[in-house]
C-alpha positions as a Markdown table, in Angstrom:
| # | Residue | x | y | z |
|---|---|---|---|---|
| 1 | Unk | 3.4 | -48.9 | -7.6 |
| 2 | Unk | 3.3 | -48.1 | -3.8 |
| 3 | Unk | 1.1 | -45.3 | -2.8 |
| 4 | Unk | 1.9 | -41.6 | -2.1 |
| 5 | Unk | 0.6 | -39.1 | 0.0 |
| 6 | Unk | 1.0 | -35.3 | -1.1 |
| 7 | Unk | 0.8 | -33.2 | 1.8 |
| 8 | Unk | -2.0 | -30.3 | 1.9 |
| 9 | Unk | -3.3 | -28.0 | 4.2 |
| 10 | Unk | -6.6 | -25.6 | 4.4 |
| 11 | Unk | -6.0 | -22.6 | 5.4 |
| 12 | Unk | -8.7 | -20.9 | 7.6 |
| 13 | Unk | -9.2 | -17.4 | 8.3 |
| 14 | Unk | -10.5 | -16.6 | 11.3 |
| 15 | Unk | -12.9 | -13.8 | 11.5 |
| 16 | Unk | -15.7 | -11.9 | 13.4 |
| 17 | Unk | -19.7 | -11.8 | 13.0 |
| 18 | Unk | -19.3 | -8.6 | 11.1 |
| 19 | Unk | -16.9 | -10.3 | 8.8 |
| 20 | Unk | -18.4 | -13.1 | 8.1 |
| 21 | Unk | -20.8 | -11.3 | 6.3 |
| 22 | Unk | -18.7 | -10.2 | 3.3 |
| 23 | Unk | -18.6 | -13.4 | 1.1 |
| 24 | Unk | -14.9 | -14.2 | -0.1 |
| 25 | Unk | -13.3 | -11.7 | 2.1 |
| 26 | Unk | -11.3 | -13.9 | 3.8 |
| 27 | Unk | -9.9 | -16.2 | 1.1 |
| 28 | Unk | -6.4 | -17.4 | 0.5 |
| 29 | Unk | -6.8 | -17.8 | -2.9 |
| 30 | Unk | -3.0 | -17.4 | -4.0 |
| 31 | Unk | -2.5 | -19.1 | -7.5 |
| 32 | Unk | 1.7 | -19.6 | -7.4 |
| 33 | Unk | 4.0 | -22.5 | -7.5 |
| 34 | Unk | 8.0 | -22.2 | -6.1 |
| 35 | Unk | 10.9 | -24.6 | -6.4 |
| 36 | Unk | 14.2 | -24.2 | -4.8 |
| 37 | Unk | 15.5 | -21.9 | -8.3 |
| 38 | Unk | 12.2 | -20.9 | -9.8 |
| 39 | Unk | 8.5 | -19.3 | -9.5 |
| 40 | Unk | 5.5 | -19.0 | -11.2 |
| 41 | Unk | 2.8 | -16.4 | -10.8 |
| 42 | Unk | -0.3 | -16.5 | -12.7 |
| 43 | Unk | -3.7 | -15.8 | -12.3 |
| 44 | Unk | -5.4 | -19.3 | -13.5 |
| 45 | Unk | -6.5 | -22.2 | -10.9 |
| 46 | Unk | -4.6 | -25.1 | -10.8 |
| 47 | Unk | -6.8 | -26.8 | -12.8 |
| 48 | Unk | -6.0 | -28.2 | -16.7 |
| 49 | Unk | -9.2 | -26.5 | -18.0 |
| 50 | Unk | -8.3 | -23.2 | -17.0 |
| 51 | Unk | -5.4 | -23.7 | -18.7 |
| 52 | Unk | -6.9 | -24.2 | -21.8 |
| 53 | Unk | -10.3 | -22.5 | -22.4 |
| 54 | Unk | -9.4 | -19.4 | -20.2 |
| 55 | Unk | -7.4 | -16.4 | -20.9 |
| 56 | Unk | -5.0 | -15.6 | -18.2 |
| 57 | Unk | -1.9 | -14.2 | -17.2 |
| 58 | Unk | 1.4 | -15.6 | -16.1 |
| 59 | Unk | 5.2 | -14.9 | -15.3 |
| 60 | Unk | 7.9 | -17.4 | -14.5 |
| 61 | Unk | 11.2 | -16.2 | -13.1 |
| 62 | Unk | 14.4 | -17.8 | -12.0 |
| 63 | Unk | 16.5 | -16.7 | -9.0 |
| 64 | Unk | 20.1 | -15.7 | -9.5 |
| 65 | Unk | 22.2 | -14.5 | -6.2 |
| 66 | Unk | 19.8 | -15.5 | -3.2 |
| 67 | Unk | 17.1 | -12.4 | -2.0 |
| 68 | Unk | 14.8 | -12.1 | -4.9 |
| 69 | Unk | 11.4 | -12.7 | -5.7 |
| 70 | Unk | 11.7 | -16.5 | -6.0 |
| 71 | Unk | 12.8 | -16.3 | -1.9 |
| 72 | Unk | 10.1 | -13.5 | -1.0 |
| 73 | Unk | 7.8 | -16.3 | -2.5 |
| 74 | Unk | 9.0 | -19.2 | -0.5 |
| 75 | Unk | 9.0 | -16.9 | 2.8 |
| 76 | Unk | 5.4 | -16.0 | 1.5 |
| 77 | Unk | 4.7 | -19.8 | 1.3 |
| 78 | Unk | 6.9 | -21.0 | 4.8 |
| 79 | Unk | 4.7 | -18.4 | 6.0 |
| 80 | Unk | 0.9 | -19.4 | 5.5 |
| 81 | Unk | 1.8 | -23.8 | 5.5 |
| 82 | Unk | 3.2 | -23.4 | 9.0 |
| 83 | Unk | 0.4 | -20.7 | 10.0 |
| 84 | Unk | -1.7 | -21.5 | 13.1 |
| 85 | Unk | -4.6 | -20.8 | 10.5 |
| 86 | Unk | -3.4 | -24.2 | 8.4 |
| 87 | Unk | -4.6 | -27.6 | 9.6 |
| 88 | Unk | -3.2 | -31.0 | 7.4 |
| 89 | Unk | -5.8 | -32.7 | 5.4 |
């Protein structure tokens, strides 16, 4: 198999001295996935665990005509990946 490379960013929010005393206040912590037709929102990391052994919420929804929810999320997403705030890993 040749290698792969998946592309990912962090996403760093700048903020003051007075902010940076609130722990968490400046996270990006958006837990949804979105493909050219579809999206998922849910409230469980991306991890298989959570998956599993936590109770959480979810709701997957298709796009039909072009300026729903599915293209607010990829706007939301074009957004913060090509945000002066991202850097590549």
């Amino acid at each position: 198999m040749l290698p792969s490379h998946t592309p990912g960013k962090l996403f760093t929010v700048p903020s003051s001295e007075e902010q940076q005393k609130i722990p968490f206040a400046r996270v990006n912590h958006n837990k949804y996935m979105v493909t050219d037709r579809a999206a998922y929102v849910g409230t469980s990391n991306w991890a298989g665990d959570y998956f599993i052994s936590t109770a959480g919420v979810g709701v997957a929804m298709t796009s039909v005509g072009g300026k729903g929810v599915v293209q607010q999320l990829q706007a939301v997403f074009d957004r913060d990946w090509n945000s002066p705030y991202a850097a590549d890993l």
